[in-house]
C-alpha positions in Angstrom: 103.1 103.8 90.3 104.7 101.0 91.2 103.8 97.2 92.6 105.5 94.3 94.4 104.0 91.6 91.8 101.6 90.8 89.0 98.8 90.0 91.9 98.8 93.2 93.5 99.7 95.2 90.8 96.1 94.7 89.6 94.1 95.8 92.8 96.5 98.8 92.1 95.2 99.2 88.5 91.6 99.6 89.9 92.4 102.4 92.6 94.1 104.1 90.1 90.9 104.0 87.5 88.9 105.4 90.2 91.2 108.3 91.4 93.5 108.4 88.3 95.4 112.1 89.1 97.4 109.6 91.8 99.3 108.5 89.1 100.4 112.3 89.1 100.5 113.0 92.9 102.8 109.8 93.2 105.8 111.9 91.5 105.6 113.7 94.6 106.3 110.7 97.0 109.9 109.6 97.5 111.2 106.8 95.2 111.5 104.6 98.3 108.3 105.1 99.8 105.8 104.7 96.6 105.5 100.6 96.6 104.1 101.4 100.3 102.0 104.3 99.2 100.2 102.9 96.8 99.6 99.5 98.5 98.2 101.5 100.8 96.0 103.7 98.6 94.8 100.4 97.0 93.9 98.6 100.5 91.6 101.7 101.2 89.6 101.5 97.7 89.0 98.1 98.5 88.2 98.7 102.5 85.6 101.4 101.4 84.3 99.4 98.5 83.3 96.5 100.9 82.2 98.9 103.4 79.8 101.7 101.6 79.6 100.8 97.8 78.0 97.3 97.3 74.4 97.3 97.6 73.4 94.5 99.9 74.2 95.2 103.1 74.6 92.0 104.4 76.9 91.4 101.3 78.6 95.0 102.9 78.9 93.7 106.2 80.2 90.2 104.9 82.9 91.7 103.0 83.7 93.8 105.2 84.2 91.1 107.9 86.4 89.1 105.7 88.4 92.3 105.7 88.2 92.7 109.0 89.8 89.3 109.9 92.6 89.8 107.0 93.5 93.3 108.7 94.2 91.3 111.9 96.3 88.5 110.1 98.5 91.5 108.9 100.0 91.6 112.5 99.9 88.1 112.9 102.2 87.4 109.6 99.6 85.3 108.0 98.0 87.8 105.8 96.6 86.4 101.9 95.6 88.7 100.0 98.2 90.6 97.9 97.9 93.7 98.9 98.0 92.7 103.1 100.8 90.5 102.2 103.3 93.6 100.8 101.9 95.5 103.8 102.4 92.6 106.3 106.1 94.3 106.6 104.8 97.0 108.9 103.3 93.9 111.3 103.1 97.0 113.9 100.6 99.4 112.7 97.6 99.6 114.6 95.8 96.8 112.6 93.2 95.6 114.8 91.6 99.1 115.1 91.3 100.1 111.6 89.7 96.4 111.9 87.4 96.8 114.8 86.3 100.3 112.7 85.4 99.1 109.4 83.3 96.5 110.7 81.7 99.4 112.8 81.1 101.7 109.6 80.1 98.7 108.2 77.0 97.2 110.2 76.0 101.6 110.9 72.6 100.5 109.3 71.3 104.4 109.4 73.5 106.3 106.8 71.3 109.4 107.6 73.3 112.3 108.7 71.4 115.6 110.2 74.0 117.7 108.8 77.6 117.6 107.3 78.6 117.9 111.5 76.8 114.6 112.1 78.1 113.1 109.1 81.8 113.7 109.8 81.1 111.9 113.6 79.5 109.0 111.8 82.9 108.5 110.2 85.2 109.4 112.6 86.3 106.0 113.8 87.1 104.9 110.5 89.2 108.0 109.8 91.2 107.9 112.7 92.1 104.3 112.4 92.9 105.1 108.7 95.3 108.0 109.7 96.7 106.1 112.7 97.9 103.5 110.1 99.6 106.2 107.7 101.2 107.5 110.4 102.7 103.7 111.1 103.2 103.7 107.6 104.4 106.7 105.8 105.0 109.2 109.1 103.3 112.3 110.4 101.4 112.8 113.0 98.2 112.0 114.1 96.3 115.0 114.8 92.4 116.2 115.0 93.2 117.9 111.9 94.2 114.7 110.1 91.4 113.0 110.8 89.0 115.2 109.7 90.7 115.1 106.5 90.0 111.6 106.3 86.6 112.2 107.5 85.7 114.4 104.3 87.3 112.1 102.1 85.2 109.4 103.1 81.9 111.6 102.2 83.7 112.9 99.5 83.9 109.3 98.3 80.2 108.9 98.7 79.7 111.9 96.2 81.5 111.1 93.9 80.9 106.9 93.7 77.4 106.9 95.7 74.4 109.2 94.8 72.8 106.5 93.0 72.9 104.5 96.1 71.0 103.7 99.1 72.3 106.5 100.9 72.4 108.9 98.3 75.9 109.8 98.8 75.1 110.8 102.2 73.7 114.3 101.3 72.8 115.5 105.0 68.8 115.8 105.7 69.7 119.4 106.4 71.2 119.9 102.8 67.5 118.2 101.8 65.0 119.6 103.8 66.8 123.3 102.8 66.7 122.6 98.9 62.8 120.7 99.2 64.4 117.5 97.2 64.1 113.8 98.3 66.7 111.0 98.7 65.2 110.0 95.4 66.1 113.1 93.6 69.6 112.4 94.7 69.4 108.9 93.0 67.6 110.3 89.6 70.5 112.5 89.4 67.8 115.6 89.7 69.2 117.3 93.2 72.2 119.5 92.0 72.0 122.7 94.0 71.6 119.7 97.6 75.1 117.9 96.3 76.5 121.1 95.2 75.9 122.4 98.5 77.2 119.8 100.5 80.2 119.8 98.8 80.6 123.4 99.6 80.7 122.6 103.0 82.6 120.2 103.4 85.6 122.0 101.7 84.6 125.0 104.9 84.9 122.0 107.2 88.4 121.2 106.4 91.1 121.7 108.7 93.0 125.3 107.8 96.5 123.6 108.4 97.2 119.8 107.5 100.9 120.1 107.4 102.0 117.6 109.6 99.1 115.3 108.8 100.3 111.9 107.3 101.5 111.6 103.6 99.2 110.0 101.6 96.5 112.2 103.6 98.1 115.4 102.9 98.1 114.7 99.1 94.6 113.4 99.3 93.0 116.4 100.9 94.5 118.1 97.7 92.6 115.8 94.7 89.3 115.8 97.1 89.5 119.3 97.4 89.8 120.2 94.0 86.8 117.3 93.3 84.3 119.2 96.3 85.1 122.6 94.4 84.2 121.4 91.2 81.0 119.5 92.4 80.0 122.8 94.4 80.6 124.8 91.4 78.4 122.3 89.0 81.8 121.8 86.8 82.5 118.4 86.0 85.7 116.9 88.2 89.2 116.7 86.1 90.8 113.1 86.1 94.1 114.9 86.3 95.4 117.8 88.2 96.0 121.2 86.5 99.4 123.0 87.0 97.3 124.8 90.4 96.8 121.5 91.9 100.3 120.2 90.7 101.9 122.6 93.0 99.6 122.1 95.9 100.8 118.9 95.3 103.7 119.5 95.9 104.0 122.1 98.6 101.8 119.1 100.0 104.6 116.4 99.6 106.7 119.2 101.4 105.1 119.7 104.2 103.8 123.5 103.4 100.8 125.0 102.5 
């Protein structure tokens, strides 16, 4: 996949590690648009990296801010970073509110959801001013349906990067209390049947038609998908897609279920 220079090319290199069947779903972008697309996929590894994954949450909510500030200077032409810079050509995208929300999912100091419900509305901010800057970016539209898509990958990206952590990947207290484990159990790696679960569920909370959700999100709701049915199924997630996903890959990039 390519990048603009040596400098972003790297933050590129470290999305791809940590969702590696990209490198396979890019074939399915347009020649023209993939410098954009994965700029983009890039800048939200390291948005939710400073926003869920380190575990100091002042540290979270510093990073974060500096984020915050370098989303605004997009608009305002005086981006630095390499990766705001590329992006710093679309100065129109609605910056300031995927700002204003990271810093919200940022300082939410109670990552305790009641149920999977409660903890797609605990990121919905975030989602919709992530799809409201695909849309600027790559097209679509910017529906209910593609928001919820980037709702469940943001959980989906606490189960795969953050049972270990303070919020246990954000396994509901419902998905707990019904499978008698503790946040703990989560952590030790010892609360299978609770993740498994809430995996399940979030796959049945997924929008039945996402067609004219943005790019990147259509193709994303693909590799999270397959990643949630593994994880519900106790079978260890693929780093790339099999020839099933390959074509809902690309009856993604088309626009067709």
């Amino acid at each position: 996949m390519p990048a603009d220079s040596a400098a972003s090319a790297g933050f590129v290199d470290q999305w791809l590690q940590r969702e590696p069947a990209f490198v396979q779903a890019s074939l399915f972008v347009a020649r023209d648009q993939r410098s954009l697309f994965a700029h983009w996929g890039a800048l939200l590894f390291c948005l939710r990296e400073a926003a869920f994954e380190l575990s100091d949450p002042t540290l979270r909510l510093a990073k974060s801010s500096w984020w915050a500030q370098e989303l605004l200077a997009i608009g305002e032409a005086q981006a630095r970073h390499p990766l705001t810079q590329v992006l710093m050509t679309h100065p129109d995208a609605p910056w300031a509110e995927l700002s204003a929300a990271l810093l919200q999912a940022a300082g939410n100091g109670d990552p305790s959801p009641h149920d999977a419900c409660d903890a797609l509305v605990q990121m919905q901010s975030l989602a919709a001013a992530m799809v409201g800057v695909e849309v600027a970016l790559l097209g679509g539209v910017a529906s209910t349906s593609a928001t919820r898509l980037a709702a469940i990958h943001l959980l989906t990206q606490r189960l795969r990067v953050g049972q270990s952590a303070d919020d246990a990947g954000r396994v509901p207290l419902q998905q707990l209390a019904r499978h008698q484990v503790s946040r703990s159990a989560i952590r030790a790696g010892k609360a299978a049947a609770a993740v498994a679960a809430h995996a399940h569920e979030l796959r049945l909370l997924a929008p039945a038609d996402s067609a004219a959700a943005p790019l990147f999100r259509r193709l994303q709701w693909v590799l999270d998908r397959d990643f949630l049915g593994c994880l519900a199924a106790g079978k260890a997630p693929q780093r790339k897609p099999g020839m099933r996903s390959l074509w809902q890959l690309w009856c993604a990039a088309r626009g067709t279920r």
